[in-house]
N, C-alpha and C positions, 0 to 999 in steps of 0.2 A: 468437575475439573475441565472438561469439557468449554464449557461459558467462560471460564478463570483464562484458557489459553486464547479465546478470539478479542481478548483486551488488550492483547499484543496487536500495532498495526503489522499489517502483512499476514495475520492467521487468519481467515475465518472461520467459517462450521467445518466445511466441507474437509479442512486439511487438521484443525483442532479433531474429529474424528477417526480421520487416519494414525493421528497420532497416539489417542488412547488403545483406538484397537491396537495398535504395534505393541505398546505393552500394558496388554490385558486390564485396559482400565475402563471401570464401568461410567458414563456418559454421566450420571447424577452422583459420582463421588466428590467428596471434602477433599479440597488440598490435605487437612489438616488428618485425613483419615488414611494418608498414603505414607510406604515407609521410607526411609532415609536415601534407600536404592531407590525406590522408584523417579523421585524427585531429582536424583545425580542423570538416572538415565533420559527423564523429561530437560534438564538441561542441557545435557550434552547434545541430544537434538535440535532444541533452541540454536544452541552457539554454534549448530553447521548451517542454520536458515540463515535469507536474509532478511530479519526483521527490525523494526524500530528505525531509528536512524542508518542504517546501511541500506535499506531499501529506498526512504525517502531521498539520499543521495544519491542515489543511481538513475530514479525517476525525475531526478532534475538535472543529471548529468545528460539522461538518452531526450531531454527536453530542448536545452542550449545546445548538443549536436545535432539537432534536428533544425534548428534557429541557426545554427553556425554555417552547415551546407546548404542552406535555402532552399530545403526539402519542401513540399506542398503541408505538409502536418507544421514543418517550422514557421511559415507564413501563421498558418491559422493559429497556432501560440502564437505568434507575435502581435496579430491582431486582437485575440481575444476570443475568438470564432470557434463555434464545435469545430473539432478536429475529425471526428469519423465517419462524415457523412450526411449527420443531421440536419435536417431544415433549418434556414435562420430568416425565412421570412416572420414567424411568428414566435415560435417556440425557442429563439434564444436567446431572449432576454435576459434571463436568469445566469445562462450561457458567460454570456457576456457580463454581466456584473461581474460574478463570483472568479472569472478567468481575471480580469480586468487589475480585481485589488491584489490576486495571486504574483500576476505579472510584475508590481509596482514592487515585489520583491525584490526579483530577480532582475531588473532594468541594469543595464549597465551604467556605473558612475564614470564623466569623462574630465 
């Protein structure tokens, strides 16, 4: 159950863990092995996180506010550039692509 919950974006181990211990579920249990309450109470926790699409729109919202006030982090999104510090004499290649095609999303249409 455990592995089942960090296929949601926004879970990973560390918080898929919390959540089984909260109600007493063992880390190598079957969805399929769990009863009808457990799985109401595993949802209802779900539907107070923010996962799936409510997280990914907040982390594109606190993106463009960061782009909108011409914050030091909203430059380096706008440019393409690590944002937390990291080298970009060598190591941000990568950086840079993979921000590059992310941005050509979100660009503003005029």
């Amino acid at each position: 159950m455990q592995i089942a919950l960090t296929y949601f974006h926004g879970i990973g181990h560390n918080t898929a863990e919390k959540i089984c211990s909260k109600f007493s579920i063992h880390r190598t249990c079957k969805l399929f092995e769990l009863s009808e309450d457990k799985i109401q109470q595993i949802s209802l926790e779900l539907s107070n996180m923010k996962i799936e699409s409510d997280l990914k729109r907040e982390v594109k919202n606190n993106i463009l506010h960061h782009r909108a006030i011409g914050t030091y982090k909203g430059k380096r999104h706008a440019m393409g550039y690590p944002v937390r510090g990291q080298k970009t004499r060598t190591n941000a290649r990568t950086a840079r692509k993979l921000n590059g095609r992310w941005l050509k999303k979100f660009e503003y249409s005029t």
